[in-house]
C-alpha positions in Angstrom: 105.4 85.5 94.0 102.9 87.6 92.1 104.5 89.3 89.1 105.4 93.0 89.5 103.9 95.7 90.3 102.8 95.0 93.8 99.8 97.4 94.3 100.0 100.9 96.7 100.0 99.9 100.5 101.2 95.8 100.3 103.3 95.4 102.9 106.2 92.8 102.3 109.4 91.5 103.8 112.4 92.1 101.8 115.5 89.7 102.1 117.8 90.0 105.0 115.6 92.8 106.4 113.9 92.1 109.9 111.3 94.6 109.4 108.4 94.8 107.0 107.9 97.9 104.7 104.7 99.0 102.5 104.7 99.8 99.1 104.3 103.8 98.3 105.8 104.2 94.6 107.0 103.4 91.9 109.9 103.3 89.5 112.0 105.2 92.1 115.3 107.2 90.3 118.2 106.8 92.4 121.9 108.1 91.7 124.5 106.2 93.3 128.2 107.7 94.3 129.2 107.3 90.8 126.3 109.6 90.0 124.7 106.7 88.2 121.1 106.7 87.6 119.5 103.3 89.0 115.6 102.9 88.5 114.1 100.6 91.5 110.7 98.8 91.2 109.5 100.3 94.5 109.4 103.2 97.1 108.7 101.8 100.5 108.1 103.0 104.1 108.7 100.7 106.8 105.6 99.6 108.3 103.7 100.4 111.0 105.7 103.8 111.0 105.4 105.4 107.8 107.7 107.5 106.6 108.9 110.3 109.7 111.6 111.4 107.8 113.2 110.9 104.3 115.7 108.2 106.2 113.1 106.1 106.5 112.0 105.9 102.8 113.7 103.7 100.5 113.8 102.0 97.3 114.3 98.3 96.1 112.7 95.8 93.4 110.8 92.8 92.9 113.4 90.7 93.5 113.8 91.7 97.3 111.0 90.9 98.5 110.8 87.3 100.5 107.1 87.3 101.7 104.0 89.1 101.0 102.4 89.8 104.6 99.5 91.8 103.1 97.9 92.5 99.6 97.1 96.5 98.7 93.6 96.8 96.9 93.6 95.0 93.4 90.7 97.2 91.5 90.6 98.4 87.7 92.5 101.4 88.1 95.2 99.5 89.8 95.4 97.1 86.8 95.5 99.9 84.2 97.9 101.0 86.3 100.1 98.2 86.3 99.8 98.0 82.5 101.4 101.2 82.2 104.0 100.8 84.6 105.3 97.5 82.6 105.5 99.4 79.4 107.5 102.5 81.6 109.6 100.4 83.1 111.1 99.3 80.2 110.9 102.6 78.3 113.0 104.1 81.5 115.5 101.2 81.4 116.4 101.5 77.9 117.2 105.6 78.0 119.2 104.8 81.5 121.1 102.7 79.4 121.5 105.3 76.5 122.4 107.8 79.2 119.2 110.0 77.5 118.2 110.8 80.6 
Protein backbone atom coordinates (compact mmCIF):
# COMPACT_ATOMS: atom_id res chain seq x y z
CA UNK A 1 0.00 0.00 0.00
CA UNK A 2 1.38 3.40 -0.88
CA UNK A 3 2.00 5.47 2.25
CA UNK A 4 -0.70 8.08 3.22
CA UNK A 5 -2.00 10.59 1.76
CA UNK A 6 -3.79 8.99 -1.09
CA UNK A 7 -4.20 11.89 -3.66
CA UNK A 8 -7.89 13.84 -4.37
CA UNK A 9 -10.13 11.53 -6.58
CA UNK A 10 -8.38 7.72 -5.91
CA UNK A 11 -10.98 5.51 -5.61
CA UNK A 12 -10.32 2.56 -3.13
CA UNK A 13 -12.09 -0.29 -1.41
CA UNK A 14 -12.23 -0.11 2.26
CA UNK A 15 -12.41 -3.37 4.48
CA UNK A 16 -15.74 -5.08 4.76
CA UNK A 17 -17.32 -2.50 2.50
CA UNK A 18 -18.82 -3.89 -0.88
CA UNK A 19 -18.69 -0.58 -2.50
CA UNK A 20 -15.81 1.61 -3.60
CA UNK A 21 -15.48 5.31 -2.47
CA UNK A 22 -13.18 8.25 -3.82
CA UNK A 23 -11.07 10.24 -1.91
CA UNK A 24 -12.38 14.09 -1.40
CA UNK A 25 -10.54 15.35 1.91
CA UNK A 26 -8.58 15.31 4.23
CA UNK A 27 -7.95 15.20 8.01
CA UNK A 28 -11.77 14.91 8.55
CA UNK A 29 -12.88 16.22 12.45
CA UNK A 30 -15.39 13.95 13.68
CA UNK A 31 -17.16 14.02 17.28
CA UNK A 32 -18.39 10.77 18.40
CA UNK A 33 -21.48 10.37 21.15
CA UNK A 34 -19.03 11.04 23.76
CA UNK A 35 -18.52 14.32 22.06
CA UNK A 36 -14.99 13.19 21.37
CA UNK A 37 -13.00 14.74 18.74
CA UNK A 38 -11.60 11.94 16.29
CA UNK A 39 -9.43 13.14 13.28
CA UNK A 40 -9.76 10.60 10.10
CA UNK A 41 -7.23 10.41 7.25
CA UNK A 42 -9.94 10.82 4.66
CA UNK A 43 -13.33 12.27 3.49
CA UNK A 44 -14.80 10.02 0.88
CA UNK A 45 -17.84 9.74 -1.43
CA UNK A 46 -18.93 6.56 -2.72
CA UNK A 47 -18.12 6.15 -6.18
CA UNK A 48 -19.77 6.39 -9.13
CA UNK A 49 -22.35 8.55 -7.09
CA UNK A 50 -20.73 11.29 -5.42
CA UNK A 51 -21.89 12.72 -2.74
CA UNK A 52 -26.20 13.34 -3.09
CA UNK A 53 -26.50 14.14 0.32
CA UNK A 54 -24.28 14.47 3.52
CA UNK A 55 -25.37 10.54 4.29
CA UNK A 56 -23.32 9.58 1.67
CA UNK A 57 -20.02 11.27 2.77
CA UNK A 58 -17.96 9.76 5.25
CA UNK A 59 -14.65 9.54 6.91
CA UNK A 60 -12.02 6.79 7.56
CA UNK A 61 -8.07 6.30 7.51
CA UNK A 62 -5.36 4.62 5.84
CA UNK A 63 -5.76 1.66 7.42
CA UNK A 64 -9.33 0.86 5.85
CA UNK A 65 -8.55 0.76 2.78
CA UNK A 66 -8.11 -3.03 1.14
CA UNK A 67 -7.38 -2.13 -2.56
CA UNK A 68 -6.48 0.74 -4.59
CA UNK A 69 -8.87 0.44 -7.82
CA UNK A 70 -7.60 3.78 -9.19
CA UNK A 71 -4.72 6.41 -8.55
CA UNK A 72 -5.83 10.39 -8.41
CA UNK A 73 -3.22 12.59 -10.31
CA UNK A 74 0.32 12.56 -8.59
CA UNK A 75 1.77 16.18 -9.72
CA UNK A 76 4.04 18.69 -7.60
CA UNK A 77 1.38 20.41 -5.96
CA UNK A 78 -0.08 17.17 -4.80
CA UNK A 79 3.39 16.21 -3.31
CA UNK A 80 3.80 19.58 -1.52
CA UNK A 81 0.63 18.83 -0.44
CA UNK A 82 1.15 15.67 1.09
CA UNK A 83 4.24 17.14 2.84
CA UNK A 84 2.10 19.39 4.69
CA UNK A 85 -0.58 17.11 5.44
CA UNK A 86 2.08 14.68 7.29
CA UNK A 87 3.42 17.46 9.38
CA UNK A 88 -0.67 18.49 10.19
CA UNK A 89 -1.60 15.36 10.89
CA UNK A 90 0.50 15.05 13.64
CA UNK A 91 0.27 18.65 14.85
CA UNK A 92 -3.78 17.90 15.04
CA UNK A 93 -3.23 14.60 16.81
CA UNK A 94 -1.14 15.87 19.58
CA UNK A 95 -3.71 19.02 20.61
CA UNK A 96 -6.69 16.26 20.22
CA UNK A 97 -4.91 14.61 22.78
CA UNK A 98 -4.26 17.82 24.94
CA UNK A 99 -7.92 18.54 24.48
CA UNK A 100 -6.49 22.18 22.92
CA UNK A 101 -8.84 22.00 20.50
Amino acid sequence: MKEKFLPIGTVVYLKDKKRKVMITSYLIFSKGDDEEKTVYDYGASVFPEGIIDSNYSFAFNHDDISEVVYMGLEDDDYKKLNDMLKQSEQELRDKLSKNEM
